[in-house]
C-alpha positions as a Markdown table, in Angstrom:
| # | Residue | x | y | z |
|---|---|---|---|---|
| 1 | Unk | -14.7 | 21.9 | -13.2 |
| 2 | Unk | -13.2 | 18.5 | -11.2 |
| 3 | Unk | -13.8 | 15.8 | -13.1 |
| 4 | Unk | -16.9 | 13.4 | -11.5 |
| 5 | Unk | -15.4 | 10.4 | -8.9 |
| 6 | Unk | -15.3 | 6.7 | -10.4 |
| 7 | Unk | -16.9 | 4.6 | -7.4 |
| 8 | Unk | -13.9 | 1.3 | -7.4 |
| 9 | Unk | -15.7 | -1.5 | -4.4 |
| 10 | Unk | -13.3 | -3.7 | -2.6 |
| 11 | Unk | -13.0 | -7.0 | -2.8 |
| 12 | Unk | -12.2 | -9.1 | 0.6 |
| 13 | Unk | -9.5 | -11.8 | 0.5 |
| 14 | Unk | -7.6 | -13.8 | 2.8 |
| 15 | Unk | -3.6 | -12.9 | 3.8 |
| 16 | Unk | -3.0 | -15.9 | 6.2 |
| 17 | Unk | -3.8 | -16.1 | 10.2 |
| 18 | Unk | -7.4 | -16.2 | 8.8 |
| 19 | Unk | -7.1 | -12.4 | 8.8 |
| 20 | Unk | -9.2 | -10.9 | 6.0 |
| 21 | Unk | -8.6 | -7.6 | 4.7 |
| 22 | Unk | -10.3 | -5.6 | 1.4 |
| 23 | Unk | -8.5 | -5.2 | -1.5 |
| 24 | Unk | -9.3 | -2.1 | -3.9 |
| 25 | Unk | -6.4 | -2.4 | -6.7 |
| 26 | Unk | -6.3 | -4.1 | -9.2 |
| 27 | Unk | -9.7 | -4.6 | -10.1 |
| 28 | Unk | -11.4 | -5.1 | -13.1 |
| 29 | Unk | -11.7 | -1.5 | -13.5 |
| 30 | Unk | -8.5 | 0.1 | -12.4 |
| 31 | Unk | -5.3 | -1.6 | -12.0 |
| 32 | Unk | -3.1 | 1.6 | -10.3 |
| 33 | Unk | -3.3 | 4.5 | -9.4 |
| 34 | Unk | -0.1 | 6.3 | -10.7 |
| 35 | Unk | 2.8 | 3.4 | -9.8 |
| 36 | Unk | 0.8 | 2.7 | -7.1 |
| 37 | Unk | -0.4 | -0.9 | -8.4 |
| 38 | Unk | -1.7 | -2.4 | -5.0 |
| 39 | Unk | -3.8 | -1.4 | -2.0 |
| 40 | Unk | -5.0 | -3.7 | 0.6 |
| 41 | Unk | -7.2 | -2.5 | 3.6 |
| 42 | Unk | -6.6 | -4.4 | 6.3 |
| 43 | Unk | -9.0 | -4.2 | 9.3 |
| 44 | Unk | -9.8 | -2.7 | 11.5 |
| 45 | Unk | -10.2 | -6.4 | 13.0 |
| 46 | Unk | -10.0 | -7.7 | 16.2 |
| 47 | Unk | -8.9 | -11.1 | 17.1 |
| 48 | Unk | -7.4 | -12.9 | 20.3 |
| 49 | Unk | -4.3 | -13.0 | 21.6 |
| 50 | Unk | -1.8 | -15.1 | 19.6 |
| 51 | Unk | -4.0 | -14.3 | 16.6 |
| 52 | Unk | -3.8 | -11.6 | 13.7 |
| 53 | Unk | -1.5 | -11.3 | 10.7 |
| 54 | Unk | 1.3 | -14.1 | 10.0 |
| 55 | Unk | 2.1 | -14.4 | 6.7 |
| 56 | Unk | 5.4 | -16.5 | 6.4 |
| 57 | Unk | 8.4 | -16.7 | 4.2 |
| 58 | Unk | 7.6 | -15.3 | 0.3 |
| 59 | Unk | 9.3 | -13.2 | -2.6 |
| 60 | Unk | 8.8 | -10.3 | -4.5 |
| 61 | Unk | 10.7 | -8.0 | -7.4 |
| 62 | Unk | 9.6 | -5.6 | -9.2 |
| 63 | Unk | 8.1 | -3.2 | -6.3 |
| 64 | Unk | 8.1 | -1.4 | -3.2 |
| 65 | Unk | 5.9 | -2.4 | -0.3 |
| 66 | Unk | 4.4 | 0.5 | 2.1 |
| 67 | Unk | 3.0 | -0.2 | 5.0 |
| 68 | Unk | 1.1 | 2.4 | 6.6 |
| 69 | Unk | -0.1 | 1.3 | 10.3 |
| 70 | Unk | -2.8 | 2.8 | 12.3 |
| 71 | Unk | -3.5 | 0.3 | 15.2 |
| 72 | Unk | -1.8 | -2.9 | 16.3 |
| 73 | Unk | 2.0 | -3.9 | 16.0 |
| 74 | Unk | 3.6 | -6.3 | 12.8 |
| 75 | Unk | 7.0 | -7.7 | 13.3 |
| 76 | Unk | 8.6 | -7.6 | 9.7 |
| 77 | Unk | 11.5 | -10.2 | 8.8 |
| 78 | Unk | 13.5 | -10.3 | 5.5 |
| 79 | Unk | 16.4 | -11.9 | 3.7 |
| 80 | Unk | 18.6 | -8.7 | 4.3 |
| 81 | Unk | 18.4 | -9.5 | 7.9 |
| 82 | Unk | 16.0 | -6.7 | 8.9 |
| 83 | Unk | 14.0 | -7.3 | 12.1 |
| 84 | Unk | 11.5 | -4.6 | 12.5 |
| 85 | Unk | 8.3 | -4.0 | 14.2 |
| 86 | Unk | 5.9 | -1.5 | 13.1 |
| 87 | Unk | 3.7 | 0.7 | 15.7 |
| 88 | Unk | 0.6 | 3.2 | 14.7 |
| 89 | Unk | 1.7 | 6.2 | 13.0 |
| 90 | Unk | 4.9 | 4.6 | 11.1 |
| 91 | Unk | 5.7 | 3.7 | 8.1 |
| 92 | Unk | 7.7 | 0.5 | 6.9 |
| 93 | Unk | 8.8 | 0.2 | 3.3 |
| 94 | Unk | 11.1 | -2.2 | 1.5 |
| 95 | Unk | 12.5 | -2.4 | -2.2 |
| 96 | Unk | 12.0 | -5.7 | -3.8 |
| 97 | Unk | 14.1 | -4.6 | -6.9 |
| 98 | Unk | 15.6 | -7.8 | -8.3 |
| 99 | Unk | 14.6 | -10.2 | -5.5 |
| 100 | Unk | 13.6 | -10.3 | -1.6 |
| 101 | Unk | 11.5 | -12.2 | 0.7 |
| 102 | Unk | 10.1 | -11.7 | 4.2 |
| 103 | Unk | 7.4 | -12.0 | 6.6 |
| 104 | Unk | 4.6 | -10.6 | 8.7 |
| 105 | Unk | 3.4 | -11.2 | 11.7 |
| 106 | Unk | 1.2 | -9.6 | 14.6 |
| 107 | Unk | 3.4 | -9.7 | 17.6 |
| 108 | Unk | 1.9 | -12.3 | 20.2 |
| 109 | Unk | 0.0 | -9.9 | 22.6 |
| 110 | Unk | -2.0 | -7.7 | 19.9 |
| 111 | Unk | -5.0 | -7.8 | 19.7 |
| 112 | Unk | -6.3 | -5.6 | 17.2 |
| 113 | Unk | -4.8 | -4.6 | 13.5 |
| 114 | Unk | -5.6 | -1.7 | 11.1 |
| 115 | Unk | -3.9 | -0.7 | 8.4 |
| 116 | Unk | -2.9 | 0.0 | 5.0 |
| 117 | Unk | -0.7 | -2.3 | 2.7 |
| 118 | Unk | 0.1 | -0.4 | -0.7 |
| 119 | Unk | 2.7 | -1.5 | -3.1 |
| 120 | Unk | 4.8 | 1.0 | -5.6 |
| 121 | Unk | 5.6 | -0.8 | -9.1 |
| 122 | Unk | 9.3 | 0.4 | -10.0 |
| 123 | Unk | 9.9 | 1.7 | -13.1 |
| 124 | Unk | 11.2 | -0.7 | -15.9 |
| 125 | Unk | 15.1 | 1.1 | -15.4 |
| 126 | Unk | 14.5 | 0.6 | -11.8 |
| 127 | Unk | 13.0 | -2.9 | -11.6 |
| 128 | Unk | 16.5 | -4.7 | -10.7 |
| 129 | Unk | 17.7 | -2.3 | -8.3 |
| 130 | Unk | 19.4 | -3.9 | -5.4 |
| 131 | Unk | 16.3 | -5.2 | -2.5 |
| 132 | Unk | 16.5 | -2.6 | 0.7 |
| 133 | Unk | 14.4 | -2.1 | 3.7 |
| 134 | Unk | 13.6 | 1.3 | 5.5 |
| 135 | Unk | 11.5 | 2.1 | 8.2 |
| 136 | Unk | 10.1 | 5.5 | 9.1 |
| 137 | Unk | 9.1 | 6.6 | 12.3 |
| 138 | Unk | 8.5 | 10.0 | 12.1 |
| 139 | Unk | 6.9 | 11.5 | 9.3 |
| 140 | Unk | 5.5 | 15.1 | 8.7 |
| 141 | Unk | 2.3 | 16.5 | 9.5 |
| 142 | Unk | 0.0 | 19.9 | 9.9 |
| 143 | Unk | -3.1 | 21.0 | 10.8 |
| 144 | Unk | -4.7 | 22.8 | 8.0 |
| 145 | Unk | -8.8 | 24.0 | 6.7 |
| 146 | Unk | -9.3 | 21.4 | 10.2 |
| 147 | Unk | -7.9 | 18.4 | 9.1 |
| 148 | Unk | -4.9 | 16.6 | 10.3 |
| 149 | Unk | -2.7 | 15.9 | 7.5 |
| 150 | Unk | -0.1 | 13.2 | 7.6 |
| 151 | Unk | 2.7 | 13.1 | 4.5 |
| 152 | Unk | 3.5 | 9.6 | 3.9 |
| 153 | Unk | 5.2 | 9.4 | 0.6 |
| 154 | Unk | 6.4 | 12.5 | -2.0 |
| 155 | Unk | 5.4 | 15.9 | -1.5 |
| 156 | Unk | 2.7 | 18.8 | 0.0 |
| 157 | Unk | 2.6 | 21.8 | 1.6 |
| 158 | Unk | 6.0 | 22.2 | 0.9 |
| 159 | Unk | 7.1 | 19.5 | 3.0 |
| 160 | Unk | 8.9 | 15.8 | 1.6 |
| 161 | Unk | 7.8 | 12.8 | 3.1 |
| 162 | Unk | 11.4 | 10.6 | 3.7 |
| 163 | Unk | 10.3 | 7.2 | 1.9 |
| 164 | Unk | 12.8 | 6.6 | -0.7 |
| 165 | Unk | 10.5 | 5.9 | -3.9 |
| 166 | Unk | 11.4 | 5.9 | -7.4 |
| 167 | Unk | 8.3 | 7.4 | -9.1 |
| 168 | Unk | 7.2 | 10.8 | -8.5 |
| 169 | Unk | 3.6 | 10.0 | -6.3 |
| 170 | Unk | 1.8 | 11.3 | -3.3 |
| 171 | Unk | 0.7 | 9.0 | -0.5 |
| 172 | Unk | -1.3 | 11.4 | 2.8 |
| 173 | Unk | -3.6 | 10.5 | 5.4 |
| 174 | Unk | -6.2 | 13.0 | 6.3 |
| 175 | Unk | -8.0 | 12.7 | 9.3 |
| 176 | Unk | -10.7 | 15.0 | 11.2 |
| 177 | Unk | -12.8 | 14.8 | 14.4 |
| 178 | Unk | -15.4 | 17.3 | 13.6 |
| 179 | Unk | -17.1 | 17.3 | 10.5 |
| 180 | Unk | -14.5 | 19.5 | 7.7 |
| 181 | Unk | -14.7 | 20.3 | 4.2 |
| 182 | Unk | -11.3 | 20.5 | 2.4 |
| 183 | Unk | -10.0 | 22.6 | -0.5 |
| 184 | Unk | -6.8 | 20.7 | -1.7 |
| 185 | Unk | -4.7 | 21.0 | -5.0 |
| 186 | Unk | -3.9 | 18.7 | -7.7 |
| 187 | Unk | -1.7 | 18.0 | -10.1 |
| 188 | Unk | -3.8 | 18.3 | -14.0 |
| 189 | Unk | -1.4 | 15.7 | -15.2 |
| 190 | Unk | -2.0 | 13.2 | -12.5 |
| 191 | Unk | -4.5 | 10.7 | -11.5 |
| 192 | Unk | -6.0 | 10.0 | -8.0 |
| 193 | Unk | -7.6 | 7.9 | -5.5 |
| 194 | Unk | -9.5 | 9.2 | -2.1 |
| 195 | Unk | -10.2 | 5.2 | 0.3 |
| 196 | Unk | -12.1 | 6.1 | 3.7 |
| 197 | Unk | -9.9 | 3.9 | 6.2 |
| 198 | Unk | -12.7 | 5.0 | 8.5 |
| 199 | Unk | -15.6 | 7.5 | 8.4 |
| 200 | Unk | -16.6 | 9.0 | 4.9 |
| 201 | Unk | -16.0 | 11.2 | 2.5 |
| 202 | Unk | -18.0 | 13.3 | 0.1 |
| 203 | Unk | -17.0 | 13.9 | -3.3 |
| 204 | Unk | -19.2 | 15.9 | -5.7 |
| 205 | Unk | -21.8 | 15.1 | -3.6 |
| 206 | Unk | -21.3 | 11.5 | -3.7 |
| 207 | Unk | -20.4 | 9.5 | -0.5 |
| 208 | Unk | -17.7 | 6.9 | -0.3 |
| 209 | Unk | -17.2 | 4.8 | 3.0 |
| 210 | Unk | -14.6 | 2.6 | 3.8 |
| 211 | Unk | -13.5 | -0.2 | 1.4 |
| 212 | Unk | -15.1 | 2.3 | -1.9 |
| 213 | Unk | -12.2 | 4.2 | -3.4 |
| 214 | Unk | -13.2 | 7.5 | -5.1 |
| 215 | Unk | -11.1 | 7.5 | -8.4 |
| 216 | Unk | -10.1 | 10.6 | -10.3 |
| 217 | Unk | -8.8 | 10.8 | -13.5 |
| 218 | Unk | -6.1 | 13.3 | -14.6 |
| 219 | Unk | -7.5 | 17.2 | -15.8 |
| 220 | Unk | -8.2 | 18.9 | -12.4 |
| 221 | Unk | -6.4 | 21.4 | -11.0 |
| 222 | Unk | -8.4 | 21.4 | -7.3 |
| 223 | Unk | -11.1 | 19.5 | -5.7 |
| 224 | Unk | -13.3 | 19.8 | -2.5 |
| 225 | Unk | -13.6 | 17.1 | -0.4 |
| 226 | Unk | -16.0 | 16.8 | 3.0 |
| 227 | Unk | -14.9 | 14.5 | 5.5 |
| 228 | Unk | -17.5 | 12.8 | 8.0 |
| 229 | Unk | -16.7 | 13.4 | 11.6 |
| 230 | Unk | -14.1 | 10.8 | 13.1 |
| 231 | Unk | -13.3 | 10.2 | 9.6 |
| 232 | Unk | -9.5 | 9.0 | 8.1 |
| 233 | Unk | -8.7 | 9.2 | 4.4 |
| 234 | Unk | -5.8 | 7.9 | 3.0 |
| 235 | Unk | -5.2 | 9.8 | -0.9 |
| 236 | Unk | -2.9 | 8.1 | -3.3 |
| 237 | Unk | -1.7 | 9.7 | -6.5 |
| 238 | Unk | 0.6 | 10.3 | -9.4 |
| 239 | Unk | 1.6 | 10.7 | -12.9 |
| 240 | Unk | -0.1 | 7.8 | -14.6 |
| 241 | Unk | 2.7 | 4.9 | -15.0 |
| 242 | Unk | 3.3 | 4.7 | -18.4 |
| 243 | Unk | 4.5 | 1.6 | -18.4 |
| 244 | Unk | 2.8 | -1.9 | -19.5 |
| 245 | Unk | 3.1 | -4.4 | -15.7 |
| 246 | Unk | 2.6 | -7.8 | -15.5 |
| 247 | Unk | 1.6 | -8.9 | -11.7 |
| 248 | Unk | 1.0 | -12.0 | -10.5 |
| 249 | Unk | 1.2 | -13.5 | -6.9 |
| 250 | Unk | 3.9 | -11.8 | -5.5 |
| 251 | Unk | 5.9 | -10.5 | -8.5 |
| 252 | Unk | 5.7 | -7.4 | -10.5 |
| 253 | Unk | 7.3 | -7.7 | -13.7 |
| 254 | Unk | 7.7 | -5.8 | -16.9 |
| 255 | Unk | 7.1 | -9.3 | -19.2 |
| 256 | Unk | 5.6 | -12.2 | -18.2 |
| 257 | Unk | 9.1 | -13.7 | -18.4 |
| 258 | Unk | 10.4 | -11.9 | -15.7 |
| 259 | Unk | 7.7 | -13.3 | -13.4 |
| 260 | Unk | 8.3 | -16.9 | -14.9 |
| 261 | Unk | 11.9 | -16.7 | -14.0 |
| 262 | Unk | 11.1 | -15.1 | -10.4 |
| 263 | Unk | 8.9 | -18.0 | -9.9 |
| 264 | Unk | 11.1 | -20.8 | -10.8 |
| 265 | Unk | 14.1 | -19.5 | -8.9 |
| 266 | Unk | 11.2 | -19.0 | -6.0 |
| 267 | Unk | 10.5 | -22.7 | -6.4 |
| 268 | Unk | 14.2 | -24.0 | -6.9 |
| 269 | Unk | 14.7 | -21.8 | -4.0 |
| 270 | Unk | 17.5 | -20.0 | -5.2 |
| 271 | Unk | 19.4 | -17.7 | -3.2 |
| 272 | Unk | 18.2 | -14.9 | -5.0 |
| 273 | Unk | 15.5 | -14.3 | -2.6 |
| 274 | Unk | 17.7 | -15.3 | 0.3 |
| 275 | Unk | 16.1 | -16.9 | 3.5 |
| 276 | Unk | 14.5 | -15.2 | 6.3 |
| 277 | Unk | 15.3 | -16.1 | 9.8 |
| 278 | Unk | 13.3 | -16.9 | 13.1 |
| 279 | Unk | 9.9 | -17.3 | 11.3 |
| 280 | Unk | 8.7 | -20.5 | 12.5 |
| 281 | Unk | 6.4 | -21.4 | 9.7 |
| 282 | Unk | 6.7 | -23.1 | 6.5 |
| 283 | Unk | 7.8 | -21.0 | 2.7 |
| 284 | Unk | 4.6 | -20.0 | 1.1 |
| 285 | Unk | 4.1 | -22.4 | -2.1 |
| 286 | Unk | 3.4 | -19.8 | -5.6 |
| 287 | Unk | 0.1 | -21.0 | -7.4 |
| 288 | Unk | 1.1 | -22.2 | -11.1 |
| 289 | Unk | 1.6 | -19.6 | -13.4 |
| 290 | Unk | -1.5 | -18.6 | -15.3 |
| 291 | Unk | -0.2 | -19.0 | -18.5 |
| 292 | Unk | 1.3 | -22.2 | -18.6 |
């Protein structure tokens, strides 16, 4: 019998260009979802030209950032070099490993953004891998039970999603005009997590709307799922982590003195995180470390 939904609410918080998003994990009562240890839902928003998403110049280790984007266009800058813009339906993800930074910004005539920002916390052997970017403009997809499913990251249906992650995880969008009810398979040994993007979803009975993340602990082979008509889900999941994470800002560490020494060589601004060009916008400034 599938295991009853935990109800997670979003919180809203502010990534820069006054553009607010809602944030689901962490929270107080989960902190991933398999290794995925972030999810932020950005829009859908609307804002005028010259306005949207511009985050400048900052660092990360430790993790993967996925960008999943559904409406609007983000220029992405790094430290690698990588200039890259991002269009509905793509996918842009880049390895932090043992230190990159980089930007975002909506490119000047947008005016409208919605998407997903996730992050993937790399296993402890993983963490210092060297930083990469990779971008992902066609990814697989089916019709199935009258749902459109779109594979973002591992594998289903016997298709592979071509992100280059480092935990085994799952990462689909499911989306539906009509009103659908959906009979999809899980993994016993694996957690997941159901966010409406837009629309609904019922689980058990129990509706979710966008920014409340249906959470499902491990032990379930199956579960049936109705969609709202115009709805799109994006599912997360995977083995649970297994491995004690220490985030804070930007970082994702296994100790909190991996994420001391990130910051400091953030703030001495040491050529670990290299320096992004043709953002013109100031370094963002890390908070002081909690536990000082």
């Amino acid at each position: 019998m599938p295991s009853s939904p935990q109800r997670l609410t979003a919180r809203e918080a502010d990534i820069g260009g006054g553009l607010k998003v809602h944030r689901l994990i962490p929270s107080r009562q989960r902190r991933l979802i398999g290794a995925w240890c972030f999810l932020d839902h950005a829009g859908p928003a609307v804002f005028e030209t010259g306005g949207g998403m511009r985050v400048g110049p900052h660092p990360h280790i430790g993790l993967q950032t996925f960008t999943w984007m559904l409406e609007g266009e983000v220029l992405h800058r790094d430290s690698l070099g990588n200039e890259q813009v991002i269009r509905p339906g793509q996918v842009n993800l880049m390895t932090a490993g043992h230190g990159i930074s980089h930007t975002e910004e909506s490119l000047p005539d947008q005016e409208r953004l919605h998407a997903a920002q996730l992050w993937i916390a790399l296993p402890y052997d993983d963490r210092n891998v060297a930083p990469a970017f990779d971008h992902y403009p066609d990814l697989p997809q089916w019709t199935d039970q009258g749902a459109t499913f779109t594979l973002l990251a591992g594998e289903m249906n016997g298709e592979r999603a071509p992100a280059r992650i480092y935990s085994d995880l799952l990462g689909v969008d499911l989306a539906s005009t009509d009103r659908v009810t959906l009979t999809l398979p899980l993994r016993t040994d694996w957690e997941y997590g159901f966010l409406p993007l837009q629309g609904g979803i019922e689980i058990d009975a129990d509706p979710f709307g966008p920014n409340e993340l249906a959470f499902l602990a491990p032990g379930t082979d199956h579960v049936t799922v109705t969609l709202a008509p115009g709805s799109r889900i994006l599912l997360v999941g995977g083995a649970p982590f297994g491995h004690e994470i220490v985030m804070w800002w930007n970082f994702v560490g296994h100790s909190k003195e991996e994420v001391a020494d990130a910051q400091h060589a953030w703030e001495a601004e040491s050529p670990r995180f290299g320096t992004v060009t043709g953002f013109d916008g100031p370094r963002l400034v890390a908070p002081p470390l909690a536990w000082r």
